[in-house]
C-alpha positions, 0 to 999 in steps of 0.5 A: 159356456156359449152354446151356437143356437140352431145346431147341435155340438156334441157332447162328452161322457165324462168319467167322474166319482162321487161318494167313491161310485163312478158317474157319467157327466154330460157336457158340452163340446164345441171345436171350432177352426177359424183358418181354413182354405178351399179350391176358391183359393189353394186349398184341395177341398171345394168349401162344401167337401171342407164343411163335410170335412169339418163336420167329419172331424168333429168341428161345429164352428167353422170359418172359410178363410181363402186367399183374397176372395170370398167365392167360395163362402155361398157354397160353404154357408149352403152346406153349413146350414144342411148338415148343422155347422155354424159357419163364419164368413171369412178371408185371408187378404195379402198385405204390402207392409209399408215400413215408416219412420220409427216401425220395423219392416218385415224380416227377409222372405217375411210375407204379412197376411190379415185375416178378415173373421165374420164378414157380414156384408162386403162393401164397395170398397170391400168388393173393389179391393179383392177384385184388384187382389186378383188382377194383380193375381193374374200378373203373378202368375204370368211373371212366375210363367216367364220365370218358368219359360227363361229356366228353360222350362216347357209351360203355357198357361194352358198346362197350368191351369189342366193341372189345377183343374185335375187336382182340384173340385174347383166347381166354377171357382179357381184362384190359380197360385203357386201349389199349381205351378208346384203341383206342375213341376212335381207332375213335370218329374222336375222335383218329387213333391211339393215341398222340393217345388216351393223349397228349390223353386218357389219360395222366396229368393228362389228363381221362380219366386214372384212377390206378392203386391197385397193391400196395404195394411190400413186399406186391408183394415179399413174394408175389413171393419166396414164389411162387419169383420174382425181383422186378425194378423196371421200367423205372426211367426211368419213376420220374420220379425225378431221379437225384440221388434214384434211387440211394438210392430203389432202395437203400431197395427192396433193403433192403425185398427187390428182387433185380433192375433192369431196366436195358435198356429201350426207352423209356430213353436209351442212356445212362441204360441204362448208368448204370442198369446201373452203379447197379443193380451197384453196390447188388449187384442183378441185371441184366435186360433186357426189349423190354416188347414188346405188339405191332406198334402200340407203335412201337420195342418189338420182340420180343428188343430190348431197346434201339436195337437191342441184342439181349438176350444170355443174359448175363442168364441167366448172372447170374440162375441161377435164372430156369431152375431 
């Protein structure tokens, strides 16, 4: 079993018989969570409240993988190494699927996100194509206002970023996106929660919905390798894809240089997970798990979780030697 060097997992008393006498065995224990977000993107904690929180939770292994940027990864690597948390540098990058002669498109409302796992160091091109995520970012956000403006509803920039401001541990580091426009509806008594924001608002064909303009795949892919990392697609269930389609989609994405599938999601099925994990073996990709855990107000996405409970094991670890290079 891989055991990090420098940091201490924990360990399991494990109740076993020998000869009819109970024994306590020791043995290593290592979670791990290889989805996670920050207030350097959408998430409620600053990266380093998230490593505490992992910490808390039992992980020892943990990538930050906000939404196109990387702000938060200094904070969270400091923390990391002072309180005995291996940490991986990581990113989620947006993605524009560009559907081509003979490749399925993505299913109505299907959104595509690669995870960049073990960044090691960032290249120019690298650098220049988050920097480009978050001007187009900034247009979004604009369009999702005068959206918001033409429904006859009362906001400036001004009230939306003070609510991402009082909600969250931004320490110089604030990626606004859509949970702040929903967090300002709530806050606006327009919708209860979050959840009726997104749901009668802002997810997609809804009348504040803006789409997101990502990277392409291949450029996603591309900066990702040379910057050291592993590309993952993400949450593939999130496709919209029909299966009937998916296996040779995610083939075309290996052949165009995808490493890995993140098969172990929270907002798939069980079963989907595993014929995920089955498919994604299959086309020889490597298998990760992750919570894609943003903090207490996304319901079922807890830190070291990857699915209905299952803890992410250092399995993932074992398969990807080089996320701990």
């Amino acid at each position: 079993m891989y055991i990090p060097n420098k940091y201490s997992p924990f360990f399991n008393f494990i109740l076993s018989r020998r000869g009819g006498q109970p024994v306590f065995l020791l043995e290593w224990y290592i979670v791990v969570d290889l989805h996670t977000h920050s207030t350097a993107s959408d998430g409620d904690f600053s990266p380093a409240q998230l490593i505490i929180e992992g910490k808390k939770k039992g992980v020892t292994v943990l990538a930050l993988t906000d939404h196109d940027t990387i702000g938060g990864l200094e904070e969270a690597q400091n923390e990391a190494d002072s309180i005995g948390v291996r940490f991986i540098h990581g990113i989620e990058i947006s993605i524009n699927w560009k559907r081509s002669a003979g490749v399925c498109g993505l299913g109505p409302g299907g959104e595509m996100h690669l995870l960049g796992l073990g960044i090691k160091n960032p290249s120019s091109a690298f650098t220049a194509g988050i920097t480009e995520l978050s001007r187009r970012r900034e247009e979004r956000n604009l369009k999702i206002l005068d959206n918001m403006n033409a429904l006859g509803i009362d906001a400036s920039w001004e009230d939306i970023l003070a609510v991402a401001l009082s909600s969250t541990n931004h320490v110089g580091r604030l990626s606004i996106g859509r949970p702040h426009f929903a967090n300002y509806l709530v806050k606006k008594k327009i919708v209860r929660n979050r959840d009726q924001a997104f749901a009668r608002y802002l997810k997609p064909g809804k009348p504040l919905y803006v789409p997101k303009a990502g990277l392409f795949f291949e450029q996603a892919v591309s900066i990702i390798r040379e910057s050291g990392g592993i590309p993952v697609l993400a949450h593939p269930m999130s496709l919209y894809v029909a299966w009937g389609c998916l296996p040779d989609l995610v083939k075309v994405m290996k052949s165009r240089g995808l490493m890995g599938i993140e098969a172990w999601h929270p907002i798939a099925k069980v079963k989907d997970c595993r014929r995920l994990e089955e498919m994604g073996r299959s086309i020889g990709l490597y298998i990760t798990e992750g919570s894609d855990f943003h903090g207490p107000a996304r319901v079922g996405r807890n830190i070291g979780i990857s699915n209905k409970g299952r803890e992410i094991s250092d399995a993932v670890l074992e398969a990807i030697p080089e996320l701990l290079c």
